[in-house]
GURO-152866 format. One record per residue: residue in one letter; z, y, x of N, C-alpha, C in turn. Coordinates in steps of 0.05 Angstrom, whole numbers. Layout:
N
('A',(Z,Y,X),(Z,Y,X),(Z,Y,X)) ...
REM end
This chain:
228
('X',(1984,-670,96),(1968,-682,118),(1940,-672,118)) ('X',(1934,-668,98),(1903,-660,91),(1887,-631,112)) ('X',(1905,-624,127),(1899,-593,143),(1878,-602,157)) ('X',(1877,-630,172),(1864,-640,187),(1829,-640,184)) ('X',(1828,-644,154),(1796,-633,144),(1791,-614,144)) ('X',(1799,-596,148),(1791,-562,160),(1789,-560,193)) ('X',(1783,-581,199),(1786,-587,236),(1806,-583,248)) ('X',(1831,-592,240),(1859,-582,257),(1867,-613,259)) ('X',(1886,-615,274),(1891,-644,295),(1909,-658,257)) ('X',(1903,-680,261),(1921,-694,241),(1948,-703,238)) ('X',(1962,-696,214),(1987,-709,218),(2001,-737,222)) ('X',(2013,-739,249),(2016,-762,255),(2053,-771,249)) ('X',(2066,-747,231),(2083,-754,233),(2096,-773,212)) ('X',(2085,-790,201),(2070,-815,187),(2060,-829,183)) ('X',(2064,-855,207),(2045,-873,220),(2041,-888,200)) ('X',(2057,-894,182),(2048,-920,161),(2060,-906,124)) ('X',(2046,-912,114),(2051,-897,84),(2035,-920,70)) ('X',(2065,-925,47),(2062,-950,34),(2052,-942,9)) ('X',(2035,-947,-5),(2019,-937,-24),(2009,-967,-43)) ('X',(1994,-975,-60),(1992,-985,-79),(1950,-991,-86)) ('X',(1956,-1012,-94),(1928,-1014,-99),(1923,-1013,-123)) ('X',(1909,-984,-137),(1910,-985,-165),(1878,-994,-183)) ('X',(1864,-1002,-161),(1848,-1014,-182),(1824,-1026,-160)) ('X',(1806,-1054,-163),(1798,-1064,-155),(1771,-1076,-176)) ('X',(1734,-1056,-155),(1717,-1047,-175),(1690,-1066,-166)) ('X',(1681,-1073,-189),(1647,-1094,-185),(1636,-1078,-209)) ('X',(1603,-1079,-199),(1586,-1075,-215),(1566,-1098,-207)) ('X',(1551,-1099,-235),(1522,-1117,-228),(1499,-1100,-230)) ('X',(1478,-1115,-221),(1456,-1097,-214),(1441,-1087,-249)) ('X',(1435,-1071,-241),(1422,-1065,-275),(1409,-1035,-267)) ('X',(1393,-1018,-283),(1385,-1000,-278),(1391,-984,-303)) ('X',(1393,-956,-283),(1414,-933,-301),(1395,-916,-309)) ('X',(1393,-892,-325),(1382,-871,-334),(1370,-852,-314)) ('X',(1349,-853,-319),(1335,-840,-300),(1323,-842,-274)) ('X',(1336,-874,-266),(1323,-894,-244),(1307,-912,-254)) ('X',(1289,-924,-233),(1277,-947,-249),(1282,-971,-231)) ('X',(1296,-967,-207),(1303,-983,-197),(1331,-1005,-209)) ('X',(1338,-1026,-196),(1365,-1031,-206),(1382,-1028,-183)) ('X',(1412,-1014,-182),(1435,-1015,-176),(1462,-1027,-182)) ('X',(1474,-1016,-162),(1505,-1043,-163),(1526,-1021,-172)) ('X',(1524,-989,-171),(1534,-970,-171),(1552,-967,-208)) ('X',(1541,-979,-220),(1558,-985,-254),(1588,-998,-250)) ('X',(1600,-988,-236),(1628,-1016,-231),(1649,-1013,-247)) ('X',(1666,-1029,-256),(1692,-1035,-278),(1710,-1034,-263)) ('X',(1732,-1036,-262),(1756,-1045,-253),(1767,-1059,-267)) ('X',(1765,-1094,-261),(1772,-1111,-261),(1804,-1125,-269)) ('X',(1819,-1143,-275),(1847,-1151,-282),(1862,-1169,-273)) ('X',(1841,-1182,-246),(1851,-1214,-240),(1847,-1201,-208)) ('X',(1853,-1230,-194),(1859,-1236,-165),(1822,-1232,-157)) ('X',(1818,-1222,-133),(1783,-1220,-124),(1802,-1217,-94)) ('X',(1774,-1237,-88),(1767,-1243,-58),(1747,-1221,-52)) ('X',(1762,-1208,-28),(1746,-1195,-12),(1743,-1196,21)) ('X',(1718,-1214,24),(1706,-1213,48),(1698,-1199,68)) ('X',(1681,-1207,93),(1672,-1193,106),(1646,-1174,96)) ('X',(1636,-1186,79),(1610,-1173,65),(1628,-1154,36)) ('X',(1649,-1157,37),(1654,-1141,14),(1665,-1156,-14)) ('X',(1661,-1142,-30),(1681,-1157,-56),(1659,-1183,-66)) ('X',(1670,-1201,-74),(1666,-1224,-77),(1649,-1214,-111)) ('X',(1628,-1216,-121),(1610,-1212,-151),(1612,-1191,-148)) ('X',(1609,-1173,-123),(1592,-1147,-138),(1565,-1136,-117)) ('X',(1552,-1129,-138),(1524,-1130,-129),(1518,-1106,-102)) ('X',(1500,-1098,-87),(1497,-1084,-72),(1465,-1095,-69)) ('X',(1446,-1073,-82),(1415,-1081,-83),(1406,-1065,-64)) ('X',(1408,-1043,-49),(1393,-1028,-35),(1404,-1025,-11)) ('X',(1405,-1049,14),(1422,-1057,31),(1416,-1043,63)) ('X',(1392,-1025,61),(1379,-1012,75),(1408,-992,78)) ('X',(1414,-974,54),(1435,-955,56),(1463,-964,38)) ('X',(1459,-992,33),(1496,-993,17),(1492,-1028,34)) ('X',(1527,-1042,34),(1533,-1054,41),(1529,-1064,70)) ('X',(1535,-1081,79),(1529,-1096,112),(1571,-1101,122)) ('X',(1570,-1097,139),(1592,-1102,153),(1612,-1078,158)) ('X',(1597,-1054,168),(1618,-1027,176),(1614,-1016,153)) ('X',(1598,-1021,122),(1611,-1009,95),(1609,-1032,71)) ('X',(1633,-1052,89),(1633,-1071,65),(1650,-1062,37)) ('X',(1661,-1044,42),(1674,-1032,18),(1679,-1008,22)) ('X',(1674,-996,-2),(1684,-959,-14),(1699,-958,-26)) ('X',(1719,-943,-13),(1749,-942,-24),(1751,-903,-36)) ('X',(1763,-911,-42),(1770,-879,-55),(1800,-875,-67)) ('X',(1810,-849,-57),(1843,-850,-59),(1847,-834,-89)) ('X',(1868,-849,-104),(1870,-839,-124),(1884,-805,-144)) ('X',(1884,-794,-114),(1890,-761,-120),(1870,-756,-115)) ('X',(1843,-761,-103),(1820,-746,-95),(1804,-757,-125)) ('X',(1804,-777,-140),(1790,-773,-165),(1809,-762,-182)) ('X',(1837,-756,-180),(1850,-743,-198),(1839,-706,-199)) ('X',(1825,-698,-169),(1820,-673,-169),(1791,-672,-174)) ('X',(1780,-685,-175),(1758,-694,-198),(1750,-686,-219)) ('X',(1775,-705,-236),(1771,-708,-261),(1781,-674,-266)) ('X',(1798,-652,-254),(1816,-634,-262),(1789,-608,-255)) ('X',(1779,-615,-235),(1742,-600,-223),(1736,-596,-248)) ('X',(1722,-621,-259),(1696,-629,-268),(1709,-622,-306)) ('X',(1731,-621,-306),(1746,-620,-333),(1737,-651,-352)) ('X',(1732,-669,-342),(1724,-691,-350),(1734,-715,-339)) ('X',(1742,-737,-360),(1754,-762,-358),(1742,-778,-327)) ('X',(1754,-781,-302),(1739,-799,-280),(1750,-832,-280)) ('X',(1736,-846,-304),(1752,-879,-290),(1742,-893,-270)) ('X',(1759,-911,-264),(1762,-914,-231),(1735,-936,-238)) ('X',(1718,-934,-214),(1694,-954,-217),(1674,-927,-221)) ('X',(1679,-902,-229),(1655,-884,-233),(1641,-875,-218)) ('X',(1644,-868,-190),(1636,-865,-161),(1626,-887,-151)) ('X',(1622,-906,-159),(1614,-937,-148),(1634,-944,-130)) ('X',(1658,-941,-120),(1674,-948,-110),(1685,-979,-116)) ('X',(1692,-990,-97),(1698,-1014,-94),(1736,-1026,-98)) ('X',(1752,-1006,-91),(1781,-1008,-88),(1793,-980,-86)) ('X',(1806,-969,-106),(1821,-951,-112),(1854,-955,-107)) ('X',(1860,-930,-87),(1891,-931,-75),(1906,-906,-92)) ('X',(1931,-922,-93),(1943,-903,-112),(1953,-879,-85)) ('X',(1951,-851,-99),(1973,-826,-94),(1957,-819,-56)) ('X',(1932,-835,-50),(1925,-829,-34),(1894,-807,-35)) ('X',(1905,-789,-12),(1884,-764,-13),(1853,-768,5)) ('X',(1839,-772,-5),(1816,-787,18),(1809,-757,45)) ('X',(1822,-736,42),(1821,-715,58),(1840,-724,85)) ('X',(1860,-739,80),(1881,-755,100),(1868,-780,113)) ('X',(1847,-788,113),(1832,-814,126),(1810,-797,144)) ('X',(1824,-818,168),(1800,-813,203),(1792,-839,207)) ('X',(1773,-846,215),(1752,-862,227),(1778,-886,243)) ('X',(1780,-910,236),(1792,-920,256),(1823,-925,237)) ('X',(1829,-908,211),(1853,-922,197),(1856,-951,184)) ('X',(1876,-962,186),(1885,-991,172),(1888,-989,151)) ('X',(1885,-1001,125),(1898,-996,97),(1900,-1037,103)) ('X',(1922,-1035,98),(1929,-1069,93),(1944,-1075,65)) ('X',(1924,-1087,56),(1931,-1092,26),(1931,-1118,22)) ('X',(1960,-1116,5),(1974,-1146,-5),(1984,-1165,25)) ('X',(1977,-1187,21),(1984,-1209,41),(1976,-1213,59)) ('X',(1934,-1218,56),(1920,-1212,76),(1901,-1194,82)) ('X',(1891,-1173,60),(1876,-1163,74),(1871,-1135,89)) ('X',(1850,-1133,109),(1860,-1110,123),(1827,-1096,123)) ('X',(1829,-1075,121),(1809,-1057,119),(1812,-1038,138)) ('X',(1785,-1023,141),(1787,-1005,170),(1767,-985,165)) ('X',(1777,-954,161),(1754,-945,159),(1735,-934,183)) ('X',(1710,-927,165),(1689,-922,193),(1679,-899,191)) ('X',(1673,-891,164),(1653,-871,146),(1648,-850,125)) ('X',(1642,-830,117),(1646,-817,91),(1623,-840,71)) ('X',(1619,-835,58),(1603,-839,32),(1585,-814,26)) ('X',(1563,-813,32),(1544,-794,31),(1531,-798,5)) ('X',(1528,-776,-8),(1521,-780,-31),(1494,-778,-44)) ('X',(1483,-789,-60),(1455,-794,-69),(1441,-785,-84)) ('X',(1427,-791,-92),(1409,-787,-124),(1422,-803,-143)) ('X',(1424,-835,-135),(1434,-854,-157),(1465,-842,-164)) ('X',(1474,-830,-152),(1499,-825,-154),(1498,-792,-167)) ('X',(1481,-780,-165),(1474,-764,-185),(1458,-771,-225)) ('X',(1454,-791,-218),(1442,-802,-240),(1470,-811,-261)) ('X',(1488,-828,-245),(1508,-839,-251),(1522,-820,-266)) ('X',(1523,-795,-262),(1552,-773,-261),(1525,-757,-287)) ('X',(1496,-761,-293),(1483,-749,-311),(1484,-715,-306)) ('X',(1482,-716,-275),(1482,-691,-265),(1466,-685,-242)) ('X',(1442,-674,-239),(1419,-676,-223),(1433,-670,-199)) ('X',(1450,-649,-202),(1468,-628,-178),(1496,-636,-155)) ('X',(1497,-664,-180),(1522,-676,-174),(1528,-685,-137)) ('X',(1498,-691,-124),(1503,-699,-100),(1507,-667,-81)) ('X',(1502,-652,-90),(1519,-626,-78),(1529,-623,-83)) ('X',(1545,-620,-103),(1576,-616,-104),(1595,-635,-93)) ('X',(1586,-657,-101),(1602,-677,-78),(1601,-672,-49)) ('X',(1572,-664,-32),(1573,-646,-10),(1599,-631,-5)) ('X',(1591,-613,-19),(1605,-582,-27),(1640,-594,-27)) ('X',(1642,-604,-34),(1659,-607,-43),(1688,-624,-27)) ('X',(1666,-639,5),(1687,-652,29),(1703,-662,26)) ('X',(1701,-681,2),(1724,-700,-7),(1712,-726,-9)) ('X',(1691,-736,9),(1685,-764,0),(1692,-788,4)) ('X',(1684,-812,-8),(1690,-840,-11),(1694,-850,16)) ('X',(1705,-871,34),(1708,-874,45),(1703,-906,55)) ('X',(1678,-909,73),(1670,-938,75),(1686,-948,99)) ('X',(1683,-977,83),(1704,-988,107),(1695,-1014,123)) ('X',(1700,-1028,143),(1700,-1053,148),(1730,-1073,147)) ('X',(1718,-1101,141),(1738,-1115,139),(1741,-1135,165)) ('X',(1768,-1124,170),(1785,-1135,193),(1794,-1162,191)) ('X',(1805,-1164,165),(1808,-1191,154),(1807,-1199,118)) ('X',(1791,-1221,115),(1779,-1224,88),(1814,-1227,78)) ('X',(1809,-1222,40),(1838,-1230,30),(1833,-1229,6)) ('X',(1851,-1245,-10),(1850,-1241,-44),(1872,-1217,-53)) ('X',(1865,-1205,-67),(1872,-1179,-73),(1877,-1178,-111)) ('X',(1901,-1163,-119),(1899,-1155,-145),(1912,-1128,-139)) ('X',(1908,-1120,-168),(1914,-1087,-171),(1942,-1082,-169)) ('X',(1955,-1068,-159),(1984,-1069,-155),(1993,-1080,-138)) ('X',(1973,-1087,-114),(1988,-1100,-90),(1990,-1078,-81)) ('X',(2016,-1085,-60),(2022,-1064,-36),(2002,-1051,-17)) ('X',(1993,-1030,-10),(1985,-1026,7),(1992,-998,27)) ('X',(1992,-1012,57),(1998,-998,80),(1978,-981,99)) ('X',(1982,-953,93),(1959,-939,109),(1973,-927,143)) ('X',(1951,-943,151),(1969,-937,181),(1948,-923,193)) ('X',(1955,-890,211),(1934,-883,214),(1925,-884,247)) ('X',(1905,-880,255),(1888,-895,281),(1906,-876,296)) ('X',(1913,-891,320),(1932,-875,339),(1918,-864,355)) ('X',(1895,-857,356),(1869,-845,378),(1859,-820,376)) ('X',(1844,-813,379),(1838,-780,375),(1828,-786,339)) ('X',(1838,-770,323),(1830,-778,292),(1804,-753,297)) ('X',(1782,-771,279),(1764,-761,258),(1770,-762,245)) ('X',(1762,-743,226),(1769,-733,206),(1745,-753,176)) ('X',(1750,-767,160),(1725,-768,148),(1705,-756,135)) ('X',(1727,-731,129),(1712,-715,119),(1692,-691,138)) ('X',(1707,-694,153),(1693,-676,184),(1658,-689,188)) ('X',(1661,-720,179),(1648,-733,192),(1615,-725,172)) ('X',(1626,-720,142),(1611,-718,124),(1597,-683,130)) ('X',(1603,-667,141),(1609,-638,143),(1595,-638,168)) ('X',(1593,-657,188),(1566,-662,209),(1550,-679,210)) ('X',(1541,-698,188),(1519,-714,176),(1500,-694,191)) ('X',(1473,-718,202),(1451,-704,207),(1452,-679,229)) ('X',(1486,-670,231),(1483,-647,262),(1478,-652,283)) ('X',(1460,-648,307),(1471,-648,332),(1501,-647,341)) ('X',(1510,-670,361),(1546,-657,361),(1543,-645,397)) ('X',(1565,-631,390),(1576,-623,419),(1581,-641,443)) ('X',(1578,-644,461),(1581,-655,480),(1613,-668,477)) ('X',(1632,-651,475),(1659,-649,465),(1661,-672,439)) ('X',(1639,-659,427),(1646,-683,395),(1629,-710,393)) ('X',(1616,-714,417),(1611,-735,430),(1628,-752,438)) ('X',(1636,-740,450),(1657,-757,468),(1684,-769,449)) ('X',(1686,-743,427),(1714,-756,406),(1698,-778,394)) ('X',(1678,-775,382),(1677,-791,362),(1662,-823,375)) ('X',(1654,-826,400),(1654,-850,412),(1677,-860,419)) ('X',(1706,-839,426),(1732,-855,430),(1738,-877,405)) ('X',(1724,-868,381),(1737,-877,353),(1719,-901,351)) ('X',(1728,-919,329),(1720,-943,324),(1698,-931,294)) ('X',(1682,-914,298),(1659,-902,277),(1645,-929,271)) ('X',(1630,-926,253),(1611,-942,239),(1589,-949,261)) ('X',(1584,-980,266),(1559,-973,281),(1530,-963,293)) ('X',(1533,-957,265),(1505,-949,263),(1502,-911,273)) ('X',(1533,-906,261),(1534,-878,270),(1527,-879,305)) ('X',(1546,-897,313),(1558,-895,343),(1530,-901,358)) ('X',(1513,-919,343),(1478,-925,362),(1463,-902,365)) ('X',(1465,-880,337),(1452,-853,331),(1459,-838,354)) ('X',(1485,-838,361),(1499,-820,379),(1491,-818,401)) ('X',(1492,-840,413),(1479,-850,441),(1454,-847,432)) ('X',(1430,-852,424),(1408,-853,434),(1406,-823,418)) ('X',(1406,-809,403),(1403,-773,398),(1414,-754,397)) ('X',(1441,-763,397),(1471,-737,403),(1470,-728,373)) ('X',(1467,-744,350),(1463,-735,332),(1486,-751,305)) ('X',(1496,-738,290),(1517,-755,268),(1500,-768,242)) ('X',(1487,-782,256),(1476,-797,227),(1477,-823,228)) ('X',(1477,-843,201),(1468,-861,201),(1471,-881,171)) 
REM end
């Protein structure tokens, strides 16, 4: 399915792919090496049932609310073949929670997620994505690699923020169903790959058909521009 992040139309011949929730991640605020601020970005993966809301997972912190948490990135999800190619990159151990990620899907490629997909996990809850995960400094600090937020660039495989459609209690190994947006797909990674571009008139118009992040979609309209 993944061709689609090289800008080619996505595969739709797979409306729903049942996949697995393999790990569910909180951090508390504390400050890391080489910040002096404190961050929520330290996260575990957890063993019990967690409520996750409209604001996101129920005890985990989110201190710098300017650019992490709100409503269209109440959670960062990340699929668990895209930290498997990671850990195989980087020749180094990736446990789940190391990206600051919030909910880890099993056998899923975060190169296969457009703006506007369902992941419905367990009973009730439903997530929707909006966004890539643009990567930082703190998130270079985290990884103890000054360079790390370019290669994550570089690299057009990122985290994927989401909004919640409907709040739900969640454990690791629940079911989950990725259904993908039946509309013109963005790509998320496309989306990361025109951060900060002017878009085309053309890529205007796609990416207002899609249910994008809002903050992207206000950028758009008032500067024709992919940021936010």
């Amino acid at each position: 399915m993944h061709d689609a992040a090289d800008g080619g139309p996505g595969s739709t011949d797979q409306a729903l792919r049942e996949l697995r929730l393999a790990a569910i991640c909180v951090g508390r605020a504390e400050k890391i090496a080489g910040k002096s601020y404190k961050t929520g970005i330290n996260k575990i993966a957890l063993d019990h049932a967690v409520m996750i809301g409209r604001d996101g997972v129920v005890g985990d912190a989110v201190c710098n609310r300017k650019y992490h948490g709100g409503p269209e990135q109440a959670v960062l999800l990340e699929g668990a073949t895209t930290l498997d190619w990671w850990s195989d990159t980087l020749g180094r151990s990736i446990p789940k929670g190391l990206f600051g990620e919030n909910v880890v899907i099993s056998d899923l490629d975060n190169r296969d997620v457009a703006a506007g997909d369902i992941f419905r996990v367990g009973e009730e809850l439903i997530l929707q994505a909006t966004s890539p995960r643009t990567p930082c400094g703190t998130l270079a600090a985290r990884m103890g690699d000054l360079e790390f937020a370019h290669a994550y660039r570089r690299a057009v495989r990122p985290g994927i923020y989401c909004r919640v459609l409907k709040p739900g209690v969640v454990t690791a190994g629940d079911r989950v169903d990725h259904v993908l947006f039946d509309g013109v797909r963005i790509p998320i990674p496309e989306m990361l790959k025109n951060f900060g571009k002017r878009l085309s008139q053309e890529d205007v118009a796609r990416y207002l058909s899609a249910p994008v992040h809002a903050r992207l979609r206000s950028t758009i309209l008032a500067t024709g521009k992919a940021k936010f």
